[in-house]
C-alpha positions as CSV (number, residue, x, y, z in Angstrom):
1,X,-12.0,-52.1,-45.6
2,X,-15.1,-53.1,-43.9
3,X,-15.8,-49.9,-41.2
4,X,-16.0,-50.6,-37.3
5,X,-19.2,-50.0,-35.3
6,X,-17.9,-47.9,-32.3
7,X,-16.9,-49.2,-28.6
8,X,-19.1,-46.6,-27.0
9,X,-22.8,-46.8,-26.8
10,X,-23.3,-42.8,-25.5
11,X,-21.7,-39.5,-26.5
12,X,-22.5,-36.8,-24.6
13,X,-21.2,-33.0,-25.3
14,X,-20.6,-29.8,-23.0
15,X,-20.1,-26.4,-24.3
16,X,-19.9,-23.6,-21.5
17,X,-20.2,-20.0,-22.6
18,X,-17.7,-18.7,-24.5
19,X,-16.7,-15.5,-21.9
20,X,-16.7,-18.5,-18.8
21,X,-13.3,-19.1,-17.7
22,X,-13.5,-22.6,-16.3
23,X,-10.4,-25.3,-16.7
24,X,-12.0,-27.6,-13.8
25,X,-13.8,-30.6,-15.8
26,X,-15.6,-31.4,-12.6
27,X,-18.3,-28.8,-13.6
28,X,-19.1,-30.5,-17.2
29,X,-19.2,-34.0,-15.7
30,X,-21.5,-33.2,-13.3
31,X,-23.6,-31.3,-15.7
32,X,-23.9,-34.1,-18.1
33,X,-24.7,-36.8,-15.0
34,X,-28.5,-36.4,-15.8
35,X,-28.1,-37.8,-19.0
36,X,-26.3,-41.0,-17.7
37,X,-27.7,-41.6,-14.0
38,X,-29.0,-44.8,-15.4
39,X,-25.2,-46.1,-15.6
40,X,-25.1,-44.4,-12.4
41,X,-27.6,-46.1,-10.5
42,X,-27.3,-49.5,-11.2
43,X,-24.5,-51.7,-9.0
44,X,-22.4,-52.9,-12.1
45,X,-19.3,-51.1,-13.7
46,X,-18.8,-49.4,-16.9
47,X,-16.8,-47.6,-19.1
48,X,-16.1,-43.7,-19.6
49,X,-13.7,-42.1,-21.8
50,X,-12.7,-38.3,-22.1
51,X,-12.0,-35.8,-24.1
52,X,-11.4,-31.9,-23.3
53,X,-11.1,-29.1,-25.8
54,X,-8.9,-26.5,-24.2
55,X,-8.6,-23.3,-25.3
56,X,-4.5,-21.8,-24.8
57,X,-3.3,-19.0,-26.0
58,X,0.3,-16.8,-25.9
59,X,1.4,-13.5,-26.1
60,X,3.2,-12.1,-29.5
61,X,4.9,-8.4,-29.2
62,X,5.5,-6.8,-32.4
63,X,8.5,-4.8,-31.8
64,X,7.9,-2.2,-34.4
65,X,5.1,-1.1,-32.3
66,X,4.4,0.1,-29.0
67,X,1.5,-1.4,-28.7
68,X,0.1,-4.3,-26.2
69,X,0.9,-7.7,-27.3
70,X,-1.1,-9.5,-29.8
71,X,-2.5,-12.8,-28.8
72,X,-2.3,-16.0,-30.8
73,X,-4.9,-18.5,-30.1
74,X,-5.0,-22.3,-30.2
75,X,-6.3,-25.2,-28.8
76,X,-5.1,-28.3,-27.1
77,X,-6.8,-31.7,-26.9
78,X,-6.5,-33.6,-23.8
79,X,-8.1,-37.5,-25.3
80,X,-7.6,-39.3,-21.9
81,X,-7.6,-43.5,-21.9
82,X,-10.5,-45.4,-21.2
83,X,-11.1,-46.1,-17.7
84,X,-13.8,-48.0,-15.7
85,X,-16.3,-46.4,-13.2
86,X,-16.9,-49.2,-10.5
87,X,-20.0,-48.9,-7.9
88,X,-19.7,-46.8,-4.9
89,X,-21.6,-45.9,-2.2
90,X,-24.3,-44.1,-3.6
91,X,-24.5,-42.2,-6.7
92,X,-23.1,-39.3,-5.6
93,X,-20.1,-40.9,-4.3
94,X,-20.1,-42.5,-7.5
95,X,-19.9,-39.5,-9.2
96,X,-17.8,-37.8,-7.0
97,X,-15.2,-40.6,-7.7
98,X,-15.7,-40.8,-11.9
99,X,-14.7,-36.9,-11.5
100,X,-11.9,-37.6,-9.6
101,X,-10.7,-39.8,-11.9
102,X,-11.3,-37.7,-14.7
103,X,-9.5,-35.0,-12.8
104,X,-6.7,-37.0,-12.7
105,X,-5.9,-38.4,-16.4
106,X,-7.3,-34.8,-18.0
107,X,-4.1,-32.9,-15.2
108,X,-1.6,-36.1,-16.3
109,X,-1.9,-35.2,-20.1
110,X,-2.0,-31.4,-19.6
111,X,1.1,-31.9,-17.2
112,X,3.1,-33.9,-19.8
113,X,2.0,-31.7,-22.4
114,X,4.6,-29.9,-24.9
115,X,3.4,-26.7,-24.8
116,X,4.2,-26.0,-21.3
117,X,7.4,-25.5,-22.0
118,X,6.6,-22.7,-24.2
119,X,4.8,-19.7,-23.7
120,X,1.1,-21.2,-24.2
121,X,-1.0,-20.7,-21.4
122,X,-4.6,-22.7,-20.4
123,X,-7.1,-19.8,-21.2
124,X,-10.5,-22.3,-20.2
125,X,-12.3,-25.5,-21.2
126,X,-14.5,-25.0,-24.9
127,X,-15.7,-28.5,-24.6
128,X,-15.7,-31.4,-23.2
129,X,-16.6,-35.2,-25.0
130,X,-17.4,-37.9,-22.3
131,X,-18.0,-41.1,-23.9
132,X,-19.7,-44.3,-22.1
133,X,-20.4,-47.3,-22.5
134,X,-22.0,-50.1,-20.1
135,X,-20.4,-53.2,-19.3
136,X,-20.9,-56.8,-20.0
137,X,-22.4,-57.8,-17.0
138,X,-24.9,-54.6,-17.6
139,X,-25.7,-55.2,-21.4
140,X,-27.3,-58.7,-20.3
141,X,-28.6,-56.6,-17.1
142,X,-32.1,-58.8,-16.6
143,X,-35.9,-57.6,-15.7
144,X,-36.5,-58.8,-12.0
145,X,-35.3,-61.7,-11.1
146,X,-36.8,-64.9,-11.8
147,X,-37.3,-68.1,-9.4
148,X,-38.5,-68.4,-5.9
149,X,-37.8,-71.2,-3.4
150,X,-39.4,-73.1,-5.7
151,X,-36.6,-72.8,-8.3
152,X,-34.4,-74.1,-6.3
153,X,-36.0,-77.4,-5.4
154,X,-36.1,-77.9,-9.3
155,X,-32.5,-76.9,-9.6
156,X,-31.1,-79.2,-7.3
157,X,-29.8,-76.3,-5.0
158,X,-26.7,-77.1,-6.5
159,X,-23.6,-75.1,-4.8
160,X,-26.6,-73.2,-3.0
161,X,-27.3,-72.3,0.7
162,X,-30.6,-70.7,1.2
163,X,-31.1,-69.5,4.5
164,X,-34.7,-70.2,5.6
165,X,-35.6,-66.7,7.4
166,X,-38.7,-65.4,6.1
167,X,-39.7,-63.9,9.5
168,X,-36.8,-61.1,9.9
169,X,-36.0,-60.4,6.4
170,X,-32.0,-60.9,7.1
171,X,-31.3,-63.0,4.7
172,X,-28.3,-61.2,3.7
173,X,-26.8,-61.0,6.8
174,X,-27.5,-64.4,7.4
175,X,-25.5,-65.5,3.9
176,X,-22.2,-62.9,5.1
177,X,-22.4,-64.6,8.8
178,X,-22.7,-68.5,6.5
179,X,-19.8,-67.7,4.6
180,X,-17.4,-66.2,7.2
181,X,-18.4,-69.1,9.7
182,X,-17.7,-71.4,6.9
183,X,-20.8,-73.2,5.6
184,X,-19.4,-74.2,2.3
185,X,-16.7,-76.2,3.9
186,X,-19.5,-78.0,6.1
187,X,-21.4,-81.4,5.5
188,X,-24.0,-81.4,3.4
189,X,-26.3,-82.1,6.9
190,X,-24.8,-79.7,8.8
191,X,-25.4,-77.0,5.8
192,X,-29.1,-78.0,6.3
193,X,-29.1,-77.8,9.6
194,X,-27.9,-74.3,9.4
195,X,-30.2,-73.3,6.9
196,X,-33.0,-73.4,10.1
197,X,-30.4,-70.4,11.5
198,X,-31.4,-71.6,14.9
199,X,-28.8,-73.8,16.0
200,X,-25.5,-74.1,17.1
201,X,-24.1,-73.1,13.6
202,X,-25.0,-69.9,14.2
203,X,-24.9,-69.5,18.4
204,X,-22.9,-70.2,20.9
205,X,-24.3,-72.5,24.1
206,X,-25.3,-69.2,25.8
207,X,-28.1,-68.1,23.1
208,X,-25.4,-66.0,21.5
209,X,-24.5,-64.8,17.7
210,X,-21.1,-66.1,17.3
211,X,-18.9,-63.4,16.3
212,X,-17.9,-62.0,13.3
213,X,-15.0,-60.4,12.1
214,X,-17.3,-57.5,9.8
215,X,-20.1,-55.2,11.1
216,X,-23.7,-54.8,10.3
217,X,-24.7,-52.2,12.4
218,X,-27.1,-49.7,10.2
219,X,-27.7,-52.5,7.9
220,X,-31.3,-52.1,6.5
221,X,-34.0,-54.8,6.2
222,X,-34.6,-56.3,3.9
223,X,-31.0,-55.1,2.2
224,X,-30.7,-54.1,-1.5
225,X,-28.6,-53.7,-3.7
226,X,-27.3,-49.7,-3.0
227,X,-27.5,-51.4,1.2
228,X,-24.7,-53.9,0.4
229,X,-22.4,-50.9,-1.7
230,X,-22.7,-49.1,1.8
231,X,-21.9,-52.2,3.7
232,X,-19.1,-52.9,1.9
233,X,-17.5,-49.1,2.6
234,X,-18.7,-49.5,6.3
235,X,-16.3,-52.4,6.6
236,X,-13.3,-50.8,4.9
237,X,-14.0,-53.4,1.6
238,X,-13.0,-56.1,3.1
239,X,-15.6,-58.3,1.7
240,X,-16.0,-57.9,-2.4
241,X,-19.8,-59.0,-2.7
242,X,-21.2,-60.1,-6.2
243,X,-24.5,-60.7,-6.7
244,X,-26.5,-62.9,-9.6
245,X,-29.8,-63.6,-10.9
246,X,-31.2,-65.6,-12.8
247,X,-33.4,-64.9,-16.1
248,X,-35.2,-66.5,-18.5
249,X,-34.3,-67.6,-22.3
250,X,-37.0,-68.3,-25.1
251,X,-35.3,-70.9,-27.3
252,X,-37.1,-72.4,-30.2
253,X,-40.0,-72.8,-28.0
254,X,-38.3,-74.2,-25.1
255,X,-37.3,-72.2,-21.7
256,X,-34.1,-72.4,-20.1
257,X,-32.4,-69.7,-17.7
258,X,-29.3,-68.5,-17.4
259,X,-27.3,-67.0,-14.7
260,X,-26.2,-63.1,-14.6
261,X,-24.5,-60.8,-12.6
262,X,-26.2,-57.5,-11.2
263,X,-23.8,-56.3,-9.2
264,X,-20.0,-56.0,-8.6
265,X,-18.0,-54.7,-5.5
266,X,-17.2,-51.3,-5.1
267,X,-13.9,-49.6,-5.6
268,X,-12.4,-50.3,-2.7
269,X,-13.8,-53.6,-1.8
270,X,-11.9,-54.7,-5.3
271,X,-8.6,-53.4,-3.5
272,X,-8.8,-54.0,-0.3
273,X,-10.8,-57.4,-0.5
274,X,-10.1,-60.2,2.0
275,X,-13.0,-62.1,1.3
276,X,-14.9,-62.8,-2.1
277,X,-19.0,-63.4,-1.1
278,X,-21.1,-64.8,-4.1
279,X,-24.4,-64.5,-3.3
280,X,-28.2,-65.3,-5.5
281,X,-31.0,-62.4,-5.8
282,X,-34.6,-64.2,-6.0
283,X,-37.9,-62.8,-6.8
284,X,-39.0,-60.4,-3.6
285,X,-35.3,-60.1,-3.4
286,X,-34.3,-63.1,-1.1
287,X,-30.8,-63.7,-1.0
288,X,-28.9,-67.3,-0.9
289,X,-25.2,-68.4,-0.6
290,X,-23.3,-68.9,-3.4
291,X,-20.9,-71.2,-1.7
292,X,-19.4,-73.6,-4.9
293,X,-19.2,-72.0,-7.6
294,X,-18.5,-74.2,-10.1
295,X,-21.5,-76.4,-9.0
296,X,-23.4,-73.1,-9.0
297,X,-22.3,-72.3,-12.9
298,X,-23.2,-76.0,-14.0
299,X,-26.8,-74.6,-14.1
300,X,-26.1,-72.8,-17.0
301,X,-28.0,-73.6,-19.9
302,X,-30.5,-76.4,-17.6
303,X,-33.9,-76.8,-18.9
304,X,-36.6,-75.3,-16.7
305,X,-39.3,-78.2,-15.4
306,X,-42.8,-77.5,-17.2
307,X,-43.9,-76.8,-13.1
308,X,-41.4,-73.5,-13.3
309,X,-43.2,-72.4,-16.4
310,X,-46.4,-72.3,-14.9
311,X,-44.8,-70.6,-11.6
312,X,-42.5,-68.1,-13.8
313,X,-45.9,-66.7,-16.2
């Protein structure tokens, strides 16, 4: 029988002293966040898994003595389900939720557990297992994004809108307001017209930003990644963001690029989501509109022009 390589790419292992009463598995996790604040960090889910040694025990009287009760020893092992660990807020939110969660499968299996109907008690933890493993979308995570503005003239622009703001580095405000204001539904003119964000697409006839139904205020400028998991919360998840790149294949001596996904919404912009936002990272982080998506995914596998290869070295 031919032997399965495992799921899960990291192991990590807590041991507290043996005289520390703990039976909180917040502790451990947070101890053992060092070693995974790379999975942490980055915008993109992954997986964790659990598994909590327990040490119970129960009292035995002997009723041909007089003596205290003995004590009988054992262990129980809570092995929780897999779960996934979506971006947050910030890492420690991040972590503060992946404890929670934790918390909450590690209780369910002690609460269901047989021996509490005996006489078996939870003495402390003697260790705790947390396995991980990154997702998909973060195994083909890329090195900084390739193409400028001059990719996308050689792609065609092709289910793209790419807001032409150099001067006040908003270019991810510019691609939320597109979307909500509905720039994908527009003419391909008028989407080029807008792209100038100077004109009525944007204003009213009073020199005004036409409103919105989310809020930037504290947005940062030029926005990152970690800005837009922060965004999200600020506005109660009601816009899932996912962002993509694009990176470059060597293929039998030819160049092609591909497209990949470098972050996912958070937590509660997955539940709570009335809008879905697709938007493209470029080189210096310049973000663009992702408004067709199936025009957008026809890239995939396109040759790259000779003039990109030059522009990409």
């Amino acid at each position: 029988m031919a032997v399965r390589a495992s799921f899960w790419t990291r192991s990590l292992v807590y041991e507290p002293e043996p005289n520390v009463v703990n039976t909180d598995i917040t502790s451990p996790i947070v101890a053992m966040a060092p070693a995974f604040a790379d999975l942490l960090a980055v915008q993109l889910p992954f997986h964790a898994k659990i598994v909590v040694v327990y040490r119970i025990v129960k009292q035995v009287w002997v009723w041909e003595q007089d003596d205290e009760p003995l004590e009988e020893r054992g262990r129980f092992y809570a092995n929780s389900p897999p779960w996934i660990v979506h971006p947050a807020a910030g890492v420690e939110q991040r972590l503060q939720n992946m404890a929670g969660e934790a918390r909450y499968l590690v209780e369910s299996l002690l609460n269901s557990a047989r021996f509490w109907s005996s006489e078996w008690t939870v003495r402390g933890i003697e260790r705790v297992e947390l396995k991980l493993a990154p997702s998909g979308e973060a195994l083909r995570l890329p090195a900084p994004a390739v193409g400028g503005r001059s990719c996308l003239q050689a792609q065609g622009s092709k289910g793209i809108w790419n807001p032409k703001n150099t001067s006040d580095s908003r270019c991810f405000e510019w691609c939320v307001r597109g979307y909500l204001l509905g720039v994908g539904e527009a003419s391909s003119d008028d989407r080029k017209l807008a792209s100038r964000i100077n004109g009525s697409f944007f204003f009213n006839k009073d020199g005004f930003l036409k409103p919105v139904d989310v809020s930037f205020a504290g947005l940062r400028t030029p926005t990152t990644l970690e800005d837009i998991s922060s965004f999200e919360e600020q506005n109660h998840g009601r816009l899932a963001i996912t962002v993509w790149r694009w990176t470059r294949l060597e293929w039998e001596g030819a160049t092609f690029f591909e497209e990949v996904t470098v972050r996912t919404p958070t937590e509660v912009a997955r539940r709570n989501a009335q809008h879905e936002v697709n938007l493209l990272q470029l080189s210096g982080g310049h973000f663009c509109l992702l408004h067709n998506m199936n025009a957008f995914r026809s890239h995939k596998g396109a040759h790259l022009p000779p003039l990109q290869h030059r522009l990409q070295k």
